[in-house]
C-alpha positions as CSV (number, residue, x, y, z in Angstrom):
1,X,15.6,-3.7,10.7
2,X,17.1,-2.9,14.2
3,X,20.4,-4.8,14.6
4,X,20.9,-7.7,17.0
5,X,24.0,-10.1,18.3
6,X,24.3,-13.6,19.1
7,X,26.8,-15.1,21.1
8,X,27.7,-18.9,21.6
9,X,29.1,-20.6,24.6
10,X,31.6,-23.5,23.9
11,X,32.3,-24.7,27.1
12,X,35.0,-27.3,26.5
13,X,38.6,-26.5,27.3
14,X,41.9,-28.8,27.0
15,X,42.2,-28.0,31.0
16,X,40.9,-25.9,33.6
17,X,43.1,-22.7,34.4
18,X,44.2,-21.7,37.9
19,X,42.2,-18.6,37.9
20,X,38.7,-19.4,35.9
21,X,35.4,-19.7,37.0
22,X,33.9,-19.5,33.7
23,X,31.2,-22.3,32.6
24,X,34.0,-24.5,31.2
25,X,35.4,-28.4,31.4
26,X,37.6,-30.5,30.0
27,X,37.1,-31.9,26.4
28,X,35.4,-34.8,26.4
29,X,33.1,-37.3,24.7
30,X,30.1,-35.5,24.8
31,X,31.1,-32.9,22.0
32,X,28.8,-33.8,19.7
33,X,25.8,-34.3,21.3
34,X,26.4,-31.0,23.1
35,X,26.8,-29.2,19.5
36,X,24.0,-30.8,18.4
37,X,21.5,-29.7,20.9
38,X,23.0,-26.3,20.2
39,X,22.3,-26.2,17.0
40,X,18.3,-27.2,18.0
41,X,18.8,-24.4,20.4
42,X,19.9,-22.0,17.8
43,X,16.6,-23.0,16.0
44,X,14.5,-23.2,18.8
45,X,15.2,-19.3,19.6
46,X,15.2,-17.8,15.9
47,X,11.8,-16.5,16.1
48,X,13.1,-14.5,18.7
49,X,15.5,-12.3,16.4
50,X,12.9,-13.2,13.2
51,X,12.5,-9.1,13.2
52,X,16.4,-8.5,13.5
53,X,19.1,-8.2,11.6
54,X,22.4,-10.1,12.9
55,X,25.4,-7.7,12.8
56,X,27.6,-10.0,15.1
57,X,28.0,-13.3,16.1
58,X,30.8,-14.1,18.7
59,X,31.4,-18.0,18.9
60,X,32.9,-18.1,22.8
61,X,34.1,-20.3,25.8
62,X,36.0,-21.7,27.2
63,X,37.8,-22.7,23.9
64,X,36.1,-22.9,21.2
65,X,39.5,-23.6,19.0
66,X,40.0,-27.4,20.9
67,X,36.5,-28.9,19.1
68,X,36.6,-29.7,15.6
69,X,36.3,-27.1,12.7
70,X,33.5,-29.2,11.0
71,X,31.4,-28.6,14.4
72,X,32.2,-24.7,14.3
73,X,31.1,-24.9,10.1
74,X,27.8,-26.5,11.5
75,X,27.2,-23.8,14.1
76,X,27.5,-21.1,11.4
77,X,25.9,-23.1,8.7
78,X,22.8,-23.0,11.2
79,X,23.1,-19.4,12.2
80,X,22.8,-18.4,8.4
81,X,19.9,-20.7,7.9
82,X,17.6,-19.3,10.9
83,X,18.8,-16.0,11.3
84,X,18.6,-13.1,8.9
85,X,22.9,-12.5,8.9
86,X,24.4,-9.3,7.6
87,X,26.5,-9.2,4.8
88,X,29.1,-7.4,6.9
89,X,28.5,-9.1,9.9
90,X,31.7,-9.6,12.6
91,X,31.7,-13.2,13.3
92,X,34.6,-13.9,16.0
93,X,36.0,-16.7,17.2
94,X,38.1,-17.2,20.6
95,X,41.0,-19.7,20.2
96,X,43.9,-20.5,22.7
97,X,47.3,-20.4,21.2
98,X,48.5,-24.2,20.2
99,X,44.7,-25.0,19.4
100,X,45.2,-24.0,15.9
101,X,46.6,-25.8,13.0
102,X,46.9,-24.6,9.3
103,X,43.9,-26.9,8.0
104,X,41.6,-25.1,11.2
105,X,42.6,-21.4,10.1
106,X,42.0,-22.1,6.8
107,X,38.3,-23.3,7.7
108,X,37.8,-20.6,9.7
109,X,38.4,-18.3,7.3
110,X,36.4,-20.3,4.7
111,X,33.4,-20.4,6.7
112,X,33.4,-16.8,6.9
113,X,34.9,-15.7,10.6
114,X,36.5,-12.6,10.1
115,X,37.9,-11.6,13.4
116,X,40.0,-14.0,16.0
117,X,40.0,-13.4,20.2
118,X,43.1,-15.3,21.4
119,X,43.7,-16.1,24.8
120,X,47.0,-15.1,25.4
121,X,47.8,-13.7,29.0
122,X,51.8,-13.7,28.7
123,X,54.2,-14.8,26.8
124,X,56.0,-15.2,29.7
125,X,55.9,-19.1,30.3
126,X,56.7,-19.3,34.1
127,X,53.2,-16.7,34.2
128,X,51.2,-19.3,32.1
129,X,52.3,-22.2,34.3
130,X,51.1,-20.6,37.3
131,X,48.3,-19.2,35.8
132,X,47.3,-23.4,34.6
133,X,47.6,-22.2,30.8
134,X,48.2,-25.1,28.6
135,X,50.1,-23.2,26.2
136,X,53.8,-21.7,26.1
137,X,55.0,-18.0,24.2
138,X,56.4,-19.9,21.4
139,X,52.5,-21.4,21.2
140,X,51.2,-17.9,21.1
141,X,53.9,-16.7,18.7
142,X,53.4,-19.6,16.4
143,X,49.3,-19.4,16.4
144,X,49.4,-16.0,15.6
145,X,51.8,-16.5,12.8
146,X,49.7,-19.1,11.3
147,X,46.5,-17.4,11.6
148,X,48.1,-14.4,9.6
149,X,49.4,-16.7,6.9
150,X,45.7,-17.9,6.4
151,X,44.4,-14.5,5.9
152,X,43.4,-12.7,9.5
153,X,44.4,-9.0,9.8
154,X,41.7,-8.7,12.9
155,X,42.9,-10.1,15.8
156,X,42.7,-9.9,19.3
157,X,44.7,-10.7,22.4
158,X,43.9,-11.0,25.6
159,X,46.8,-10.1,28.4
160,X,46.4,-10.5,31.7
161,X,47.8,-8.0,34.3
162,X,48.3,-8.1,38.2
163,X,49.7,-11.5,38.2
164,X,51.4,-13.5,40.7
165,X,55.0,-12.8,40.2
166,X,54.6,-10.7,37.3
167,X,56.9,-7.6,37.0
168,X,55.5,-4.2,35.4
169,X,58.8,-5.1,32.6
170,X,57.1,-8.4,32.1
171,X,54.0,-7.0,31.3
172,X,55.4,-3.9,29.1
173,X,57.4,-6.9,27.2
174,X,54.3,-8.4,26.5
175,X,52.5,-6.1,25.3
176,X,55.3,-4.9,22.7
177,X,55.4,-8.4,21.3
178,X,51.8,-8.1,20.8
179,X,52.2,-4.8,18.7
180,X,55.2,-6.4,16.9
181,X,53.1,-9.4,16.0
182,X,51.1,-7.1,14.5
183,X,47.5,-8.0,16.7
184,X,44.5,-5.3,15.4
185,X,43.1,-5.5,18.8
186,X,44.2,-5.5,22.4
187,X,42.4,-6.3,25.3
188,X,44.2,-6.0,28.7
189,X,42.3,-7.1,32.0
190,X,43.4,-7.0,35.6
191,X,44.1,-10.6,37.4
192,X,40.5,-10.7,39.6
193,X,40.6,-13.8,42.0
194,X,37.6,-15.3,41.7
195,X,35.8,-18.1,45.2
196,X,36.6,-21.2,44.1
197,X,39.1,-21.5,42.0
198,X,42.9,-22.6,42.6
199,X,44.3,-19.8,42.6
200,X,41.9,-18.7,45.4
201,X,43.4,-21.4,47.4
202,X,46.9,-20.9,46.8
203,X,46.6,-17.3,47.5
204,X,44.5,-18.2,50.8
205,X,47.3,-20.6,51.5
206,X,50.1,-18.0,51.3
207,X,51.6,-20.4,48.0
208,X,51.3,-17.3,45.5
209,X,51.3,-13.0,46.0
210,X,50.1,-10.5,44.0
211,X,51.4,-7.7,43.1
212,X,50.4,-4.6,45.4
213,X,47.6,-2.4,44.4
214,X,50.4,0.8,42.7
215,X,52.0,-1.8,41.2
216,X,48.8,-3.1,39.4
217,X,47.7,0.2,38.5
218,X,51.2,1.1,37.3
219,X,51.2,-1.9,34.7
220,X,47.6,-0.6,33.6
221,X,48.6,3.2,33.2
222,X,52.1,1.9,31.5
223,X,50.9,-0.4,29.7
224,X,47.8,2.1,27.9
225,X,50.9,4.4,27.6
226,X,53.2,2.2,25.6
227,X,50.3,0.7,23.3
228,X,49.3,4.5,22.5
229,X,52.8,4.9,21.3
230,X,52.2,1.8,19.0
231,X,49.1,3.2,17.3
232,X,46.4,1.7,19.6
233,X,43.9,3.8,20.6
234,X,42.0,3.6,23.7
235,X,38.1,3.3,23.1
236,X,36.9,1.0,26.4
237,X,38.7,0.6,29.6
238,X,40.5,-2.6,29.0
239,X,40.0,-2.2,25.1
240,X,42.7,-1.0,22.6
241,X,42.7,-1.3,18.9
242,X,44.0,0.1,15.7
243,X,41.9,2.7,14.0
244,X,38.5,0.7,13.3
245,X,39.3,-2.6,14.5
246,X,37.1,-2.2,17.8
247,X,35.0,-5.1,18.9
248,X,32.0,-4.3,17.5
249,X,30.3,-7.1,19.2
250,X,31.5,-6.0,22.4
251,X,30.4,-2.7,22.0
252,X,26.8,-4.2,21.5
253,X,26.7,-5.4,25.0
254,X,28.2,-1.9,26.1
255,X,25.2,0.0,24.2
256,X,22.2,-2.3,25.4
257,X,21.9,-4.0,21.8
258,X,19.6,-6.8,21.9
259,X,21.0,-10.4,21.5
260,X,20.5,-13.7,22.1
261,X,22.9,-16.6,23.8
262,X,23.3,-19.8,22.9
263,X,24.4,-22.8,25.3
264,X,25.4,-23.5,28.5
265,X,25.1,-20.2,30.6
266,X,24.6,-18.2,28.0
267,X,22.1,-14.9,28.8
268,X,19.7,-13.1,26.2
269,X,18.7,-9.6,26.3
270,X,16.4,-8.7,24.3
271,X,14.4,-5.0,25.0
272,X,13.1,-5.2,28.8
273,X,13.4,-8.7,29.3
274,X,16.9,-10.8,30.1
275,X,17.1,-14.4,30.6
276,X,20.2,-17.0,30.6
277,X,20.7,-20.4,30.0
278,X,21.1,-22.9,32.5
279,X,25.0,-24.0,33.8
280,X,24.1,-27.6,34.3
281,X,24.3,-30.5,30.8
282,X,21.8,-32.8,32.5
283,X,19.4,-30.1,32.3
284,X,20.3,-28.7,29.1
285,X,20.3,-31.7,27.2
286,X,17.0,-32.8,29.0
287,X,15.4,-29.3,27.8
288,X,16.7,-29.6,24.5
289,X,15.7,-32.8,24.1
290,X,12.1,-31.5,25.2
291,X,12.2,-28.8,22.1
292,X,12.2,-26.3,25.3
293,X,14.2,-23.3,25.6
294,X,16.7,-24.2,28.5
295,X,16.3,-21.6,30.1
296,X,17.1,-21.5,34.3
297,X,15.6,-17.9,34.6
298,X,14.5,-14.2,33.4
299,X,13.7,-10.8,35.0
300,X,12.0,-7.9,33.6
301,X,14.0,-4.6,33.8
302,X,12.1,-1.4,34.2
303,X,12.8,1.9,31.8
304,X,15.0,3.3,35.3
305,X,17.0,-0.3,35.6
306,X,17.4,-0.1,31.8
307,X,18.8,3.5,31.7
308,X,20.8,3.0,34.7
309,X,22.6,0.3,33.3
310,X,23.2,2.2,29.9
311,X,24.8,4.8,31.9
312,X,27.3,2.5,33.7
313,X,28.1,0.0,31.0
314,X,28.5,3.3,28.2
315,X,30.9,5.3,30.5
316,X,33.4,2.2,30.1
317,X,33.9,3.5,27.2
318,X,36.2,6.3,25.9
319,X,33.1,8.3,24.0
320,X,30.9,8.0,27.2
321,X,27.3,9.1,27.3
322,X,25.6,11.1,24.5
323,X,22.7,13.0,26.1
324,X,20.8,13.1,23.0
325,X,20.9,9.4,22.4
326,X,20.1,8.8,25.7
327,X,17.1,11.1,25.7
328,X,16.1,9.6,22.2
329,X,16.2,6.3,23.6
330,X,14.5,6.4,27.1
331,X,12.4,10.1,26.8
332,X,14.2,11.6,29.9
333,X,17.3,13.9,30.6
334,X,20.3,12.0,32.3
335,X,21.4,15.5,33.4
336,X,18.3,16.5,35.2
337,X,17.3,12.7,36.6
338,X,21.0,12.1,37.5
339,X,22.8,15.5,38.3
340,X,23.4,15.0,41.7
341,X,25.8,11.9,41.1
342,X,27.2,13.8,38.1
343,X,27.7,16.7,40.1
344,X,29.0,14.9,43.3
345,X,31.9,12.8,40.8
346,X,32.7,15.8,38.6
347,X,33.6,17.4,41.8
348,X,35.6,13.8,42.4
349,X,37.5,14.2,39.6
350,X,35.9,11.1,38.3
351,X,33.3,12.5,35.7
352,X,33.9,15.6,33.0
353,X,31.0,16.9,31.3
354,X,30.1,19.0,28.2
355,X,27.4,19.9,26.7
356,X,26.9,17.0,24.6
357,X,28.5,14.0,26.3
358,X,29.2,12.3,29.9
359,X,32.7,10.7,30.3
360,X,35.0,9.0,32.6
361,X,38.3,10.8,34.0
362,X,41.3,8.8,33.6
363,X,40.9,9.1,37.4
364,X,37.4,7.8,36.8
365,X,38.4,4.9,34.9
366,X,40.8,3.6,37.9
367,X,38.0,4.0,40.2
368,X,35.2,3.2,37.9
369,X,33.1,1.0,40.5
370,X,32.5,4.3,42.7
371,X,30.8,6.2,40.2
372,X,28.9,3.1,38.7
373,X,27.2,2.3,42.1
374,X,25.9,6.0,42.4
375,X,24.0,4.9,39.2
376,X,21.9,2.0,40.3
377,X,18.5,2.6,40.7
């Protein structure tokens, strides 16, 4: 059987950060009615995968970690009943540092979850207060700590660059607390302000500044530098890890693997067809309630759409494009269809080729967007 994901949105948080616009709100009393009409949904959509087999299942948020373990057991509990779940499979969960007591690790690993996402950003706690995290370094350092004493060796941690205030020492520091905590897997994203959130407002407002664009890219090209040194090897853009510890869930969405979401805003894509979730409870609850899928819309992608985004999302990552997969999969020749925009960023500096595979530059990967656009159909 071909191999599948599924993902599941938690959208409660203890607060809202400065920076988010993810579907997320505060905990709150509605918990459990939300988790069950999840688990309905999960059963609702399981004929959907009926001819897959699940090699990853990625439990996500907002923060999953701040709702009770025995709802997260139930979740799984009703994954393995519906779905047909690998023996191997990579079951994640994303957890914000002081969200996680002994008794939650150790359920987490008895229920099976073999790989943690943590929210870090900084252990820098003047960062995290401007960044709204509810959380201080000593959190971070103490959550990791307790999730190693219950048995996780895979872990992730997510670090934010490009902040307000942020120096590129700041940033370097972080990261070699990460590698001395001993984290499998690190994940380090550029600070993108997003409409509507407050630290769209305070920047519009002249309250915070970011750092300037050499700056940013300095922390980024440092900060790959120094993690090297630490035995992390580069496979994705913003994705480092220790020799096979990659995200293998991740790389599902990078290589067009089918899968299925679960919850609020949560999209499915499974062959030529994607849909997603609706963002609103009212209307999820009323759905679910209706034994509907609550669903708020789809589109059908065409074999060009579908190729073009292969392209772009697989040159985000270190190994790039093979030409005979890609052939295999869609029956055409990237070179030949696409060799004008190869051509054109190869001369850019921003695309190498060979005679097996399509790759970024490290030039590329700064100015990744430029190439990607060429792509689209």
């Amino acid at each position: 059987m071909e191999n599948a994901g599924i993902y599941i949105h938690i959208p409660f948080c203890l607060s809202k950060c400065s920076y988010c616009d993810f579907t997320s709100v505060p905990l709150n009393d509605t918990v459990g009615r939300y988790v069950s009409s999840l688990l309905k949904e999960l059963q609702i959509k399981a004929h959907i995968l009926r001819d897959y087999n699940i090699d990853t299942i990625f439990i996500g948020g907002g923060t999953p970690s701040a709702i009770e373990s025995e709802h997260i057991g139930n979740i799984i509990k009703t994954v393995y009943d519906c779905f047909a779940v690998a023996k191997n499979a990579e079951i994640t969960i994303e957890v914000n540092p002081g969200t996680v007591d002994k008794y939650k690790a150790e359920s987490y690993n008895y229920l099976g979850i073999n790989r943690i996402s943590m929210g870090i950003q900084s252990f820098d706690d003047h960062l995290l207060g401007c960044l709204g995290r509810a959380h201080t370094g000593e959190n971070a350092i103490n959550t990791v700590k307790i999730l190693k004493d219950s048995g996780f060796n895979n872990m992730n941690g997510d670090f934010i660059f490009g902040q307000p205030g942020q120096t590129l020492e700041s940033f370097l520091n972080d990261l070699k607390t990460a590698s001395e905590l001993g984290l499998s897997h690190i994940s380090m994203y550029g600070l993108i302000i997003e409409d509507g959130t407050l630290m769209k407002r305070w920047l519009d407002e002249g309250f915070v500044k970011l750092p300037d664009e050499d700056l940013e890219r300095e922390m980024y090209h440092q900060g790959i530098r120094l993690l090297s040194m630490e035995k992390y090897h580069q496979y994705e853009i913003s994705n480092l890890s220790r020799e096979g510890m990659e995200c293998r869930h991740n790389i599902g969405y990078w290589r067009l693997k089918p899968y299925i979401g679960a919850g609020l805003s949560a999209h499915s894509n499974i062959g030529s067809k994607r849909f997603w979730n609706t963002s609103s409870f009212a209307e999820y609850f009323k759905k679910i309630e209706g034994c509907e899928m609550p669903v708020e819309d789809e589109e059908n992608l065409d074999s060009e759409t579908r190729a073009s985004e292969y392209i772009i999302l697989g040159l985000r990552m270190n190994e790039g494009i093979d030409y005979v997969e890609f052939e295999n999969r869609f029956g055409f020749d990237a070179k030949k269809r696409f060799g004008a925009v190869i051509d054109k960023h190869r001369r850019g500096g921003l695309l190498t080729k060979s005679n097996t595979h399509l790759r970024l530059t490290k030039k590329g990967m700064d100015l990744s967007n430029i190439v990607e656009i060429d792509f689209l159909p």
